[in-house]
N, CA, C and O atoms as a GROMACS GRO file, in nm:
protein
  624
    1UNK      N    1  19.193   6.146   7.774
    1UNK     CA    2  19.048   6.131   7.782
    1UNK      C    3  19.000   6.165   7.922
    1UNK      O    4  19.032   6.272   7.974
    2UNK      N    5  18.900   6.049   8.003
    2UNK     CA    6  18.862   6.089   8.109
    2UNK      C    7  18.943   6.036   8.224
    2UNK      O    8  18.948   5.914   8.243
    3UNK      N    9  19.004   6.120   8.300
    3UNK     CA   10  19.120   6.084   8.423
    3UNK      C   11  19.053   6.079   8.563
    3UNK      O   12  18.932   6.091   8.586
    4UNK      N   13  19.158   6.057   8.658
    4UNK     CA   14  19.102   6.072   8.804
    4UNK      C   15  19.054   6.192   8.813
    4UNK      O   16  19.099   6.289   8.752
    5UNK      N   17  18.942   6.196   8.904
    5UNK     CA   18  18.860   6.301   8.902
    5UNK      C   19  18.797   6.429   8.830
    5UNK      O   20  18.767   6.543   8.868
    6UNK      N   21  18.789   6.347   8.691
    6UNK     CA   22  18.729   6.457   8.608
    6UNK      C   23  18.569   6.484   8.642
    6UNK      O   24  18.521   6.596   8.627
    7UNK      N   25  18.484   6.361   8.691
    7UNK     CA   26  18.371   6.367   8.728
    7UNK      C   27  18.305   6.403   8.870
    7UNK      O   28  18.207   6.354   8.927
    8UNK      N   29  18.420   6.539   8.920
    8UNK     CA   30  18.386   6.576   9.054
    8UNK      C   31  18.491   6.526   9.108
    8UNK      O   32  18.579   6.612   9.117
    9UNK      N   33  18.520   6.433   9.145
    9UNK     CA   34  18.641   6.353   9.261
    9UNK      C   35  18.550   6.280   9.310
    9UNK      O   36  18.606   6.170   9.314
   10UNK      N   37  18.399   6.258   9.369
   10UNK     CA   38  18.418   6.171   9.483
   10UNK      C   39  18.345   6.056   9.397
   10UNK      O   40  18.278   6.061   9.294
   11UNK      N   41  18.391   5.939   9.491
   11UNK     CA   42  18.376   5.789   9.461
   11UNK      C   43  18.281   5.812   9.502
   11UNK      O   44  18.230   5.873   9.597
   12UNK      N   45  18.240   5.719   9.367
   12UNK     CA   46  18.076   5.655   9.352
   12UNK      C   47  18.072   5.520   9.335
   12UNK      O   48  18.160   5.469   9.265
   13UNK      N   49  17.948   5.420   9.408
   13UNK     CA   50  17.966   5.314   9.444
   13UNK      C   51  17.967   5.250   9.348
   13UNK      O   52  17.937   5.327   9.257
   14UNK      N   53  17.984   5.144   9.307
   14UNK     CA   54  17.970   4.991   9.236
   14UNK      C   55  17.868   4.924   9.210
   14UNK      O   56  17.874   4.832   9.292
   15UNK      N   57  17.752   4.907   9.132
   15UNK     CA   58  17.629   4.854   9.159
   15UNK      C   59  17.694   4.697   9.127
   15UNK      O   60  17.752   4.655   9.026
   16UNK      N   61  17.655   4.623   9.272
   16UNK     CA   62  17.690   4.477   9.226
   16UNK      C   63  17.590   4.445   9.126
   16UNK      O   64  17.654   4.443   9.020
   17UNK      N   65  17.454   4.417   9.098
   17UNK     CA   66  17.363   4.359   9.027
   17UNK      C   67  17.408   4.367   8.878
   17UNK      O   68  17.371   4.268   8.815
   18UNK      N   69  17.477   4.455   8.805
   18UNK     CA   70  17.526   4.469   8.687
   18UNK      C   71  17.694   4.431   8.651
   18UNK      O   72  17.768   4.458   8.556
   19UNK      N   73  17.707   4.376   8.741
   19UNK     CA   74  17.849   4.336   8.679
   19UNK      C   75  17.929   4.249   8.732
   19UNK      O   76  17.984   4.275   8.839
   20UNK      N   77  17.946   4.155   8.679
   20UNK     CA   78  18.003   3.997   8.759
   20UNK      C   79  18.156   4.006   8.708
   20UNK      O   80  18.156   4.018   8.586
   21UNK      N   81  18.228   4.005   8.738
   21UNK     CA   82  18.347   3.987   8.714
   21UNK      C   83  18.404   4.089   8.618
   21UNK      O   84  18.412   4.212   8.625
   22UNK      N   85  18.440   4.009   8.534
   22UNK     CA   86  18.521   4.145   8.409
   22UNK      C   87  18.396   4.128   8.292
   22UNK      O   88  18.407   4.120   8.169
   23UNK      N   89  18.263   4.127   8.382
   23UNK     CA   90  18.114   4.144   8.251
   23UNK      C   91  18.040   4.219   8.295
   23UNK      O   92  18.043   4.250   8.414
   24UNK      N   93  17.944   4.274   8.200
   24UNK     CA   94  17.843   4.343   8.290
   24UNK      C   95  17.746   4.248   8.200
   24UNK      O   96  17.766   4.164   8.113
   25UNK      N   97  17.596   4.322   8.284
   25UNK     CA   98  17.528   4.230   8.197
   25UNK      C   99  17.481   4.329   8.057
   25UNK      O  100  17.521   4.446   8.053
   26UNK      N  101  17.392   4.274   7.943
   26UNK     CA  102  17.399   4.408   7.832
   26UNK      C  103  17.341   4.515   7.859
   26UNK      O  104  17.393   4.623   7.833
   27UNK      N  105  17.220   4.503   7.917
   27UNK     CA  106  17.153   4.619   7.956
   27UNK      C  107  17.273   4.716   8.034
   27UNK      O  108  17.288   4.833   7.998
   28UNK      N  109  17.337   4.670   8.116
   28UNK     CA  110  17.420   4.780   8.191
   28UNK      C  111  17.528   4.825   8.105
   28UNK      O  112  17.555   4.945   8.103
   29UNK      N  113  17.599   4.736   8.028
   29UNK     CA  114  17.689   4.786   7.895
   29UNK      C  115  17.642   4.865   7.822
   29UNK      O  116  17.711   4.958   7.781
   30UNK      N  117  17.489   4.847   7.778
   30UNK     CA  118  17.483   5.003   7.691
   30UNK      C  119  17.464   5.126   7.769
   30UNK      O  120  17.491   5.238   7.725
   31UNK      N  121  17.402   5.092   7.930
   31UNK     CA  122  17.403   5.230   7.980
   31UNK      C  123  17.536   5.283   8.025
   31UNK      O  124  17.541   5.400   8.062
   32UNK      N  125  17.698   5.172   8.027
   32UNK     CA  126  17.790   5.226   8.023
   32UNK      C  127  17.807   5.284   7.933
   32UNK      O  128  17.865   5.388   7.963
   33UNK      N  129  17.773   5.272   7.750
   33UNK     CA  130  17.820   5.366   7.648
   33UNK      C  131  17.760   5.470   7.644
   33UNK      O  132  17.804   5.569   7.587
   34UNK      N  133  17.633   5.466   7.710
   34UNK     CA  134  17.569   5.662   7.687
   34UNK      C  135  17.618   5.741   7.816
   34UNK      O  136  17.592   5.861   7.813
   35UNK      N  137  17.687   5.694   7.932
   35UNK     CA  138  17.702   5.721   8.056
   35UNK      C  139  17.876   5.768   7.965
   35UNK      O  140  17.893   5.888   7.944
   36UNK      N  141  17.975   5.681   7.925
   36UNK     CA  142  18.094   5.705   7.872
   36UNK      C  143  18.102   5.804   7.768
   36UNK      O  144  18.202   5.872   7.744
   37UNK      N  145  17.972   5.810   7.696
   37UNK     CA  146  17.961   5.938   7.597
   37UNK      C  147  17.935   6.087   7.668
   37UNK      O  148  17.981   6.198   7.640
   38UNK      N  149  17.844   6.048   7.769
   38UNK     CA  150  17.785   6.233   7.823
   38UNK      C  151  17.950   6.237   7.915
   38UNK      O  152  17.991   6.352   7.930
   39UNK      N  153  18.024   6.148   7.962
   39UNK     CA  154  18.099   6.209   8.071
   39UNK      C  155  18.207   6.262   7.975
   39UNK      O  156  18.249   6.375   7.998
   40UNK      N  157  18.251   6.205   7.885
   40UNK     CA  158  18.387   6.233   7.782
   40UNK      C  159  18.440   6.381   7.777
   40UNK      O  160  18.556   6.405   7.743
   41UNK      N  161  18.356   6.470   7.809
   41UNK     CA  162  18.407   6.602   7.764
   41UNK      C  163  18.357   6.660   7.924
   41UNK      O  164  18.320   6.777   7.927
   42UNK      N  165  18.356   6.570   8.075
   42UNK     CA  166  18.385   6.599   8.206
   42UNK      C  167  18.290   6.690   8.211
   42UNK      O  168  18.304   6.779   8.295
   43UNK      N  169  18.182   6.691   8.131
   43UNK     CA  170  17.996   6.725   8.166
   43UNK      C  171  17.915   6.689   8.110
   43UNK      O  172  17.882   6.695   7.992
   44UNK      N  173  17.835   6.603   8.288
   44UNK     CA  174  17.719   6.525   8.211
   44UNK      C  175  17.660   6.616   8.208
   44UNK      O  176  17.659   6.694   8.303
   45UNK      N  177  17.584   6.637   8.084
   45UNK     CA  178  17.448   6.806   8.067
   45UNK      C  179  17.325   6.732   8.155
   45UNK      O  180  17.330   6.611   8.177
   46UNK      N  181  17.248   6.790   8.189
   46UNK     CA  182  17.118   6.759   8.198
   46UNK      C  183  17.054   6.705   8.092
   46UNK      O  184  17.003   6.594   8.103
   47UNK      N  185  17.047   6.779   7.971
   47UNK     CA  186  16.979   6.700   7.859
   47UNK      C  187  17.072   6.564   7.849
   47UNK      O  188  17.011   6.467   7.804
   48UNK      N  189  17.190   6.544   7.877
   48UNK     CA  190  17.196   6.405   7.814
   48UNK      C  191  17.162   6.298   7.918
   48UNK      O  192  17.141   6.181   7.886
   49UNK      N  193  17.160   6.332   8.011
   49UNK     CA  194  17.162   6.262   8.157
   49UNK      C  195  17.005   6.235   8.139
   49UNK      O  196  16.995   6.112   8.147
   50UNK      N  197  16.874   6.291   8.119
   50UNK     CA  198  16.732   6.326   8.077
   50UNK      C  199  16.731   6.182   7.969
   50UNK      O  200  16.664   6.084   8.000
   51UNK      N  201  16.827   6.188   7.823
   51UNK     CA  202  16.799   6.179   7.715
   51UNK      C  203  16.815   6.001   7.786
   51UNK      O  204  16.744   5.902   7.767
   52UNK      N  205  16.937   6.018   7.868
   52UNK     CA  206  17.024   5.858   7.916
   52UNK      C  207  16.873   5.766   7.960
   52UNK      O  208  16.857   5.655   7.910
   53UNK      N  209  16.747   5.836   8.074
   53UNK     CA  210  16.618   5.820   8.155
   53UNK      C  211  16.567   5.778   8.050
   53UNK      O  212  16.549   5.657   8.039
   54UNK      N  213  16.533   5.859   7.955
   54UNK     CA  214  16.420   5.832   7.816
   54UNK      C  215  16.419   5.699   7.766
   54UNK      O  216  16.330   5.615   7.761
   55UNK      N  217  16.553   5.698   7.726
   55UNK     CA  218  16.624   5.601   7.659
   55UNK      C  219  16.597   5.478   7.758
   55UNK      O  220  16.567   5.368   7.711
   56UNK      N  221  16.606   5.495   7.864
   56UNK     CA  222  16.630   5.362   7.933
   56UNK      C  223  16.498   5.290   7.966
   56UNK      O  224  16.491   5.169   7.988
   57UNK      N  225  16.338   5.420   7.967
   57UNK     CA  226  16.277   5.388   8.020
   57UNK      C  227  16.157   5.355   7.900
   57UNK      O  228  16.046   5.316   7.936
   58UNK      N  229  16.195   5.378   7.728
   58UNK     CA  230  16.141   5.351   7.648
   58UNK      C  231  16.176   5.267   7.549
   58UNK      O  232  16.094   5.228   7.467
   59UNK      N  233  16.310   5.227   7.547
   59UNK     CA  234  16.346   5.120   7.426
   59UNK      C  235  16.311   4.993   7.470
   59UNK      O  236  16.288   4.971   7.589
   60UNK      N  237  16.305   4.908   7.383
   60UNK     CA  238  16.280   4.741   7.430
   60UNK      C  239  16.361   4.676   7.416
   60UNK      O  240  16.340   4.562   7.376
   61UNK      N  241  16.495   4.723   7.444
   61UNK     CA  242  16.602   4.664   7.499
   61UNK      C  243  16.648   4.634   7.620
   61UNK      O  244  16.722   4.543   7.657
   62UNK      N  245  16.574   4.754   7.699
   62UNK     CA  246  16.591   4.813   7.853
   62UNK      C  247  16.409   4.705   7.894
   62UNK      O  248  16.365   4.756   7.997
   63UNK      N  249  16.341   4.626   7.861
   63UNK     CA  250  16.189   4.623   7.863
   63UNK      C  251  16.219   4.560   8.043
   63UNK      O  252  16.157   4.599   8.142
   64UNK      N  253  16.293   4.490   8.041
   64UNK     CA  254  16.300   4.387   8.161
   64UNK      C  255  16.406   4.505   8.277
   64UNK      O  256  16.421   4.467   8.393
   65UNK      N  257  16.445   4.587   8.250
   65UNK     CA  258  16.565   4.695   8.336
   65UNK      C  259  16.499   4.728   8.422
   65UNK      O  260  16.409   4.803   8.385
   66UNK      N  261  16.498   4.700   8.558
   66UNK     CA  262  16.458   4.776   8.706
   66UNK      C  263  16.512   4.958   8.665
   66UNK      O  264  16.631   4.986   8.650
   67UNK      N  265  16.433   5.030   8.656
   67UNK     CA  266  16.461   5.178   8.615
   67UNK      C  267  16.501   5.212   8.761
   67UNK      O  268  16.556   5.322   8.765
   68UNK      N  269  16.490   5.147   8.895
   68UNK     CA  270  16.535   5.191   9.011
   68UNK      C  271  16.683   5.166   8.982
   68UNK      O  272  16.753   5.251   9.038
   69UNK      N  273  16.760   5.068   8.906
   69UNK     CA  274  16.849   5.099   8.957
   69UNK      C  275  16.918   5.149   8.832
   69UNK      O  276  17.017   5.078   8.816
   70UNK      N  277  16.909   5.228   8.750
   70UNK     CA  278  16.998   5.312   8.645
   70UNK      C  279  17.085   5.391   8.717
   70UNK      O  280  17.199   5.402   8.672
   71UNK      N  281  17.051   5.458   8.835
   71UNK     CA  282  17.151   5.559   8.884
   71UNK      C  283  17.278   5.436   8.947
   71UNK      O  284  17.396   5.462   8.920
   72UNK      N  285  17.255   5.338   9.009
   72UNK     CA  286  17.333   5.261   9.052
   72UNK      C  287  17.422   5.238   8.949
   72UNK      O  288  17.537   5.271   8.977
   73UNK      N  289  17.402   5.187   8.824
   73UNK     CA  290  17.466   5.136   8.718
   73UNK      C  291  17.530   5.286   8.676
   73UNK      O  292  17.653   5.288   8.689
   74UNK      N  293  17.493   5.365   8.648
   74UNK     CA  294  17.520   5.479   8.599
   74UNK      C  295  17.644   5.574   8.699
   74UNK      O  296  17.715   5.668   8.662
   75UNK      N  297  17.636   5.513   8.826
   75UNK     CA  298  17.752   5.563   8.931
   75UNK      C  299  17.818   5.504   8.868
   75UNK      O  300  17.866   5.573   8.778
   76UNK      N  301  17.846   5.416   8.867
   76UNK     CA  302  17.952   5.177   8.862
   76UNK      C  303  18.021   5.298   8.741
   76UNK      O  304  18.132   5.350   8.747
   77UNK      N  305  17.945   5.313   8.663
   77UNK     CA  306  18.046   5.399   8.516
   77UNK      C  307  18.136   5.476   8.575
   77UNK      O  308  18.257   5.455   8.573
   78UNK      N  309  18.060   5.599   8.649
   78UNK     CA  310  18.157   5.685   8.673
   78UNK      C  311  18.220   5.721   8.768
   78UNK      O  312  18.285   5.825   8.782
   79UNK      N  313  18.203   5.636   8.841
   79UNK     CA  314  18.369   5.560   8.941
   79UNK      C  315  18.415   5.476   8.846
   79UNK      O  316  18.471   5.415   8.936
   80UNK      N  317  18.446   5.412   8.744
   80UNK     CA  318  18.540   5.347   8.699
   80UNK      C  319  18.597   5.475   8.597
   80UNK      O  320  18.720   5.483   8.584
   81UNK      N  321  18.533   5.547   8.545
   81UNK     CA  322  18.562   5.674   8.496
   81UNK      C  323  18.685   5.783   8.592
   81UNK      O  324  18.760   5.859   8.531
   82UNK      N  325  18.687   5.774   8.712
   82UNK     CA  326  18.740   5.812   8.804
   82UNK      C  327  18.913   5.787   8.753
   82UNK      O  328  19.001   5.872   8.752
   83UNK      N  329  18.923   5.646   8.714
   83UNK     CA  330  19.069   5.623   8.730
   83UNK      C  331  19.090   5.673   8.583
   83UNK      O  332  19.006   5.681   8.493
   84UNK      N  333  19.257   5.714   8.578
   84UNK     CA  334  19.317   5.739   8.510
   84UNK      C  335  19.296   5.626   8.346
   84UNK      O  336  19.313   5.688   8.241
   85UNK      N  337  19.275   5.534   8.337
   85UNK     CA  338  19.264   5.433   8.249
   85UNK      C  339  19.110   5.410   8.221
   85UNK      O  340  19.064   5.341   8.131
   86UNK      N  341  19.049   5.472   8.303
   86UNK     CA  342  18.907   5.426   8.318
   86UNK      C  343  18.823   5.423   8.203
   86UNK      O  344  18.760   5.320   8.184
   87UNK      N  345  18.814   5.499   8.140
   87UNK     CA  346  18.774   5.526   7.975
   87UNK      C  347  18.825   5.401   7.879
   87UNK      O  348  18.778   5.350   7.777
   88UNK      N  349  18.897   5.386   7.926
   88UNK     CA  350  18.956   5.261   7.800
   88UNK      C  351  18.965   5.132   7.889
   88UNK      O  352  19.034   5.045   7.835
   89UNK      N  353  18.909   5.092   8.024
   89UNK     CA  354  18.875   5.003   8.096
   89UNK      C  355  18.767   4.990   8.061
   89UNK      O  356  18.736   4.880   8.015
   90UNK      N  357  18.652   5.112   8.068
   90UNK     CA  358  18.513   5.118   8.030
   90UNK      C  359  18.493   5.038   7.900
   90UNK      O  360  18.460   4.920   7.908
   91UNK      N  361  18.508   5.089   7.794
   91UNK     CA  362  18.512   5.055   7.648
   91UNK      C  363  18.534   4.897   7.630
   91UNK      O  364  18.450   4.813   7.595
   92UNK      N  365  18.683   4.876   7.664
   92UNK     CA  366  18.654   4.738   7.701
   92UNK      C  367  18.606   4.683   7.748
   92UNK      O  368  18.572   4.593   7.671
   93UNK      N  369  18.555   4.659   7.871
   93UNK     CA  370  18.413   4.633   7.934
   93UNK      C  371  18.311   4.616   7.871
   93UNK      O  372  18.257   4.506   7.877
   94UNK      N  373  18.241   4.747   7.772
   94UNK     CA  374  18.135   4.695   7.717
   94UNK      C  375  18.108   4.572   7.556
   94UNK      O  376  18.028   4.488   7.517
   95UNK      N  377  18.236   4.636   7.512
   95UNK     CA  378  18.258   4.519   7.420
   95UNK      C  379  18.291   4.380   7.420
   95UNK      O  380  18.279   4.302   7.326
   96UNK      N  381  18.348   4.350   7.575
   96UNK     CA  382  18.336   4.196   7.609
   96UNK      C  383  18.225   4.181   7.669
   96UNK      O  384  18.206   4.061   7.692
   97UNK      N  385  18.110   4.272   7.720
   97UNK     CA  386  17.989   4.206   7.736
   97UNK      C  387  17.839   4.220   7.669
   97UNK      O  388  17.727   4.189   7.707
   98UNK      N  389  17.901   4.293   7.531
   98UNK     CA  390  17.787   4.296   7.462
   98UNK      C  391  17.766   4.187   7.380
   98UNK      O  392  17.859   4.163   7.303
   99UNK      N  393  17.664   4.109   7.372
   99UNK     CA  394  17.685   4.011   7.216
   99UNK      C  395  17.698   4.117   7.058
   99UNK      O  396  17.670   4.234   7.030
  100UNK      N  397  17.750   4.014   6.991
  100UNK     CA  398  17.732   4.111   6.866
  100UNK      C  399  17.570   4.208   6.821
  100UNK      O  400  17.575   4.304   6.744
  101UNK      N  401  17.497   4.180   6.856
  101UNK     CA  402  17.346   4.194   6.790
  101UNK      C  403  17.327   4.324   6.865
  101UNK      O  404  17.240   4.406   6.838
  102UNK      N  405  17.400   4.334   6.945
  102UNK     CA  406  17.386   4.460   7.076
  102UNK      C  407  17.494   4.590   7.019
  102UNK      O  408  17.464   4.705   7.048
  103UNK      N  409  17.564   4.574   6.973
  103UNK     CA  410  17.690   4.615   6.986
  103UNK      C  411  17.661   4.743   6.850
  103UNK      O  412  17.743   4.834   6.861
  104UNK      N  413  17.590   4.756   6.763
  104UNK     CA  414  17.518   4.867   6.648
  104UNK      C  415  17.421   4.958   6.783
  104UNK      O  416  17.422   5.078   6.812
  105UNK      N  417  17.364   4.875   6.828
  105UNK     CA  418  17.269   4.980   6.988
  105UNK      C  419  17.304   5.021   7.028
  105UNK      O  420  17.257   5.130   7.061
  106UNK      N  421  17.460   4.967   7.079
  106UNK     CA  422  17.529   5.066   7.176
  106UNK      C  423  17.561   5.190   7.114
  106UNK      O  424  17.531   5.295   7.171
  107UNK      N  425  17.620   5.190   6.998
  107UNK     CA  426  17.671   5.342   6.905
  107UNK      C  427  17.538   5.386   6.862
  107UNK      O  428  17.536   5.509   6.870
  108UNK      N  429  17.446   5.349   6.828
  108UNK     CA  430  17.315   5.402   6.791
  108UNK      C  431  17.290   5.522   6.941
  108UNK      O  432  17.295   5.645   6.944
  109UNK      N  433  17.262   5.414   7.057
  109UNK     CA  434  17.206   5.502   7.208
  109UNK      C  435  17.376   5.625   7.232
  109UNK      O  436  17.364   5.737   7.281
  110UNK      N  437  17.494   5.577   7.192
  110UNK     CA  438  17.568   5.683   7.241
  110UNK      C  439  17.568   5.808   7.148
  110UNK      O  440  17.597   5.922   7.185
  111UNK      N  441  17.520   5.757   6.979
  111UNK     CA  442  17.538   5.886   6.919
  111UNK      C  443  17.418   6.000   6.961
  111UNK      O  444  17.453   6.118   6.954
  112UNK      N  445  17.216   5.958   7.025
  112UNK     CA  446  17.162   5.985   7.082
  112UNK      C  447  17.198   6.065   7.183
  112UNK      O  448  17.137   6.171   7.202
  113UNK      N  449  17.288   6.030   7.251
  113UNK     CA  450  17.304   6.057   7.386
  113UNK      C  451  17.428   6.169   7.350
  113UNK      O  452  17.461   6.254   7.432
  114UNK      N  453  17.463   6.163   7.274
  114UNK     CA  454  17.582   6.288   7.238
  114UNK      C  455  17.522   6.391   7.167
  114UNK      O  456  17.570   6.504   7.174
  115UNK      N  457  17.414   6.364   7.093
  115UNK     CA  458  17.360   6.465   6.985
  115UNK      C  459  17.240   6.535   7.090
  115UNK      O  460  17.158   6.613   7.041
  116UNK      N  461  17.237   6.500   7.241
  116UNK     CA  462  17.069   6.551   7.333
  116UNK      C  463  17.080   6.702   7.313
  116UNK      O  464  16.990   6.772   7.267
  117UNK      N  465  17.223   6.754   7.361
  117UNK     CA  466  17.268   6.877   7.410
  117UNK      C  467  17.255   6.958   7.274
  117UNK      O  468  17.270   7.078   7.301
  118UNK      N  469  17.241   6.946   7.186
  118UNK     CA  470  17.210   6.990   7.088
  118UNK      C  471  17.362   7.051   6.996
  118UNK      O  472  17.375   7.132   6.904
  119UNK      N  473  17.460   6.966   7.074
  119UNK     CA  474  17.602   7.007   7.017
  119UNK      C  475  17.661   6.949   7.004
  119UNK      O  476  17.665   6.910   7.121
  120UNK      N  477  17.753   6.871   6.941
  120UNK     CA  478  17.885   6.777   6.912
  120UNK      C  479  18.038   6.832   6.950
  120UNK      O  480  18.115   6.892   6.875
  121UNK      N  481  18.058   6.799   7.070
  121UNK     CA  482  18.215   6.839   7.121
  121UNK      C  483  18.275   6.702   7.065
  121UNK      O  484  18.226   6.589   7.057
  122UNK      N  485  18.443   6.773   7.018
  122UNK     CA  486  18.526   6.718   6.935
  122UNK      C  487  18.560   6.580   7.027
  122UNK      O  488  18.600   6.487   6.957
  123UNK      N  489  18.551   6.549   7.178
  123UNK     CA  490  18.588   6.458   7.250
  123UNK      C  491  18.454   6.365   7.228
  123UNK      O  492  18.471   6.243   7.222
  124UNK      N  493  18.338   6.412   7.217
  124UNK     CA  494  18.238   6.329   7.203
  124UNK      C  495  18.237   6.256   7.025
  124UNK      O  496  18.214   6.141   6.988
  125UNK      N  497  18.270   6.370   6.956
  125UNK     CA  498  18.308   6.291   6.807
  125UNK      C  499  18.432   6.209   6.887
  125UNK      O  500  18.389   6.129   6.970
  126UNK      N  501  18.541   6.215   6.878
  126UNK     CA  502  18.677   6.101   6.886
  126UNK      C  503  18.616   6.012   6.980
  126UNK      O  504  18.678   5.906   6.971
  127UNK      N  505  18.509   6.001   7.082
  127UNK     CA  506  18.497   5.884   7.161
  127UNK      C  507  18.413   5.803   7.074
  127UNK      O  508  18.438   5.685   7.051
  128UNK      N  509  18.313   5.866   7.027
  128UNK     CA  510  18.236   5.796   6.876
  128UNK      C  511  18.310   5.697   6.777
  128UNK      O  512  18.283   5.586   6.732
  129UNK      N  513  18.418   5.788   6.763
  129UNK     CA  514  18.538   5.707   6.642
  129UNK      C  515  18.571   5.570   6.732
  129UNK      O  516  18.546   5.454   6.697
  130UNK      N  517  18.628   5.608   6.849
  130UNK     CA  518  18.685   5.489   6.904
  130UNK      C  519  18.606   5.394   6.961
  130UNK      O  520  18.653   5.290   7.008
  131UNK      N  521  18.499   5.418   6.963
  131UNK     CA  522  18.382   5.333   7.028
  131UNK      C  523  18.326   5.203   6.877
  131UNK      O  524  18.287   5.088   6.897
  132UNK      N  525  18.342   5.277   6.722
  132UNK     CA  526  18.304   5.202   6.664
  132UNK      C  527  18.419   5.154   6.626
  132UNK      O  528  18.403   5.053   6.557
  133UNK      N  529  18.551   5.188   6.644
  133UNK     CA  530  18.647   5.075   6.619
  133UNK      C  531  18.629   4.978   6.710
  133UNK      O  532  18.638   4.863   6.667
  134UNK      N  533  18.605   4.993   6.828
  134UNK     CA  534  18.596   4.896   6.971
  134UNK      C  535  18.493   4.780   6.964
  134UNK      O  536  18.513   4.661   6.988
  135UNK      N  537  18.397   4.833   6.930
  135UNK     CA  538  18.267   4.757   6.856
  135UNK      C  539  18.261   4.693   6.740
  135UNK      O  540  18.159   4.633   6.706
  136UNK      N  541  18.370   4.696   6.665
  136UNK     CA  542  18.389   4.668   6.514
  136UNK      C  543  18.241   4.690   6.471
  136UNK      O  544  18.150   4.607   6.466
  137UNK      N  545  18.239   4.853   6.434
  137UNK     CA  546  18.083   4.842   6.401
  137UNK      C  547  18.136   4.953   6.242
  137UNK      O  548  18.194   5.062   6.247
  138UNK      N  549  18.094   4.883   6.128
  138UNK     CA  550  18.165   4.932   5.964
  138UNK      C  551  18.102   5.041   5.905
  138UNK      O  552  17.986   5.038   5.865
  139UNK      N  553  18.189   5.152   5.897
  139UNK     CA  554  18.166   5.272   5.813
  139UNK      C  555  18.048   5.299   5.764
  139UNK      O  556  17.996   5.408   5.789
  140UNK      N  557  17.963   5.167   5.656
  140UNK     CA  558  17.864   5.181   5.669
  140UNK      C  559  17.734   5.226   5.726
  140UNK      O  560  17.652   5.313   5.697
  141UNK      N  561  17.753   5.103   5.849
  141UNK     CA  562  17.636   5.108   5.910
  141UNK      C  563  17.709   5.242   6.024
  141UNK      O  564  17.609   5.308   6.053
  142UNK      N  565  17.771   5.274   6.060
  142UNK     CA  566  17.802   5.366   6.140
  142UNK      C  567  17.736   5.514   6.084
  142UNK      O  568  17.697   5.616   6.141
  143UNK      N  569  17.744   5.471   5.952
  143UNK     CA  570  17.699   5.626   5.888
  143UNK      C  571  17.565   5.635   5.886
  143UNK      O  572  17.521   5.750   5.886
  144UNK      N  573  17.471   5.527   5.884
  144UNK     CA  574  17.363   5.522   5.892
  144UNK      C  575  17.280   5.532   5.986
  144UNK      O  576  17.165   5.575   5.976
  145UNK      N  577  17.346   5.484   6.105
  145UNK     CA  578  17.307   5.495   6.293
  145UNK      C  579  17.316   5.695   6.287
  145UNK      O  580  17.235   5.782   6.318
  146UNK      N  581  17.456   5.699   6.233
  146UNK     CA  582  17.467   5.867   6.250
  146UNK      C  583  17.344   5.972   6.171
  146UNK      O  584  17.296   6.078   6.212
  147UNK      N  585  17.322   5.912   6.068
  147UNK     CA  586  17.212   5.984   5.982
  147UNK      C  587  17.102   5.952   6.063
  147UNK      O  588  16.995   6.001   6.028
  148UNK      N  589  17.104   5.893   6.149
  148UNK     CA  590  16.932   5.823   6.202
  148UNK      C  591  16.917   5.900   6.318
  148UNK      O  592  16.806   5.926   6.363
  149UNK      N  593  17.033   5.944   6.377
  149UNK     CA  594  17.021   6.052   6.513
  149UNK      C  595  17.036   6.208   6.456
  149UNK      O  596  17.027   6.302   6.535
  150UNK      N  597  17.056   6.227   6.325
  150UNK     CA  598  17.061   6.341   6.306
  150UNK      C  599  16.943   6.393   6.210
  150UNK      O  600  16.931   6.500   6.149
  151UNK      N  601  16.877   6.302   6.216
  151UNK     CA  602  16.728   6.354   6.145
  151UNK      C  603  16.631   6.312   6.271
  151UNK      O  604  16.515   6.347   6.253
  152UNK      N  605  16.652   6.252   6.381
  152UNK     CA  606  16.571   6.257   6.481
  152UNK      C  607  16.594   6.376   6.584
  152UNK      O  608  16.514   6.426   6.663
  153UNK      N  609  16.737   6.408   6.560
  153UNK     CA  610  16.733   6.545   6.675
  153UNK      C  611  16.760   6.685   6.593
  153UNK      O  612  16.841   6.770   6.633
  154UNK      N  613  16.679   6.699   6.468
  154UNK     CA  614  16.648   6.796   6.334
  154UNK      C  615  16.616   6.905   6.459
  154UNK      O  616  16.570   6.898   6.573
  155UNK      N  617  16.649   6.970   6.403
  155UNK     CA  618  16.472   7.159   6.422
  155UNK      C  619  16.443   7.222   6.376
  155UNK      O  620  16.518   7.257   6.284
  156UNK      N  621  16.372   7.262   6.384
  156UNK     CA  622  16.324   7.403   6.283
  156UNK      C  623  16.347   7.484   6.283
  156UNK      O  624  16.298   7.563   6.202
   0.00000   0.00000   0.00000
């Protein structure tokens, strides 16, 4: 998956405000899963990085989120992305700090955030797969989050 220095090489800082120990808080866990989705295939696009802003600065999940500090939180990802394990440090991470009620949002905002670029790379499908095993989020509703981003990012 994503290794040392797939995201450039250089270390990026740590935002303390989002993450106390081995938690973050939720707001910063889901911007780890759309931040863990655009990096997976070692380019964040512009559109998804754009789609990550939108997202953060229009859902009412994010209502209370200082939008100053998304880039902070959004580094914290990808320096932990940096290490060799980091991807599957990440993942875990967000699933011990999402409550359950959160945890359908997170795969909802990452399938968003994978579908911006207007393309599905095979690393962004398999991080999808493993994200809703990680989430225990069921076939079902997984298929339905997926139908819901793929009639919102339609064209003509």
């Amino acid at each position: 998956m994503i290794g040392a220095g797939s995201l450039g090489g250089s270390r990026l800082r740590r935002s303390d405000h989002s993450r106390r120990g081995d938690m973050l808080n939720p707001q910063a866990a889901l911007i780890y899963g759309m931040v863990l989705v655009s990096a997976v295939d070692t380019e964040m696009s512009d559109s998804e990085l754009r789609m990550i802003g939108d997202l953060v600065r229009t859902l009412p999940v994010f209502r209370d989120f200082d939008l100053d500090d998304l880039p902070a939180v959004a580094s914290a990802c990808a320096g932990l992305l940096e290490k060799d394990d980091g991807a599957e440090e990440a993942m875990a991470l967000i699933d011990a700090s999402l409550p359950p009620r959160l945890k359908a949002t997170a795969y909802a905002l990452a399938c968003d955030v994978a579908a911006a670029d207007g393309e599905l790379k095979q690393e962004e499908l398999r991080l999808l797969e493993i994200m809703r095993h990680s989430l225990k989020i069921d076939r079902l509703t997984a298929a339905a989050l997926e139908r819901g981003t793929s009639a919102r990012f339609a064209t003509v």
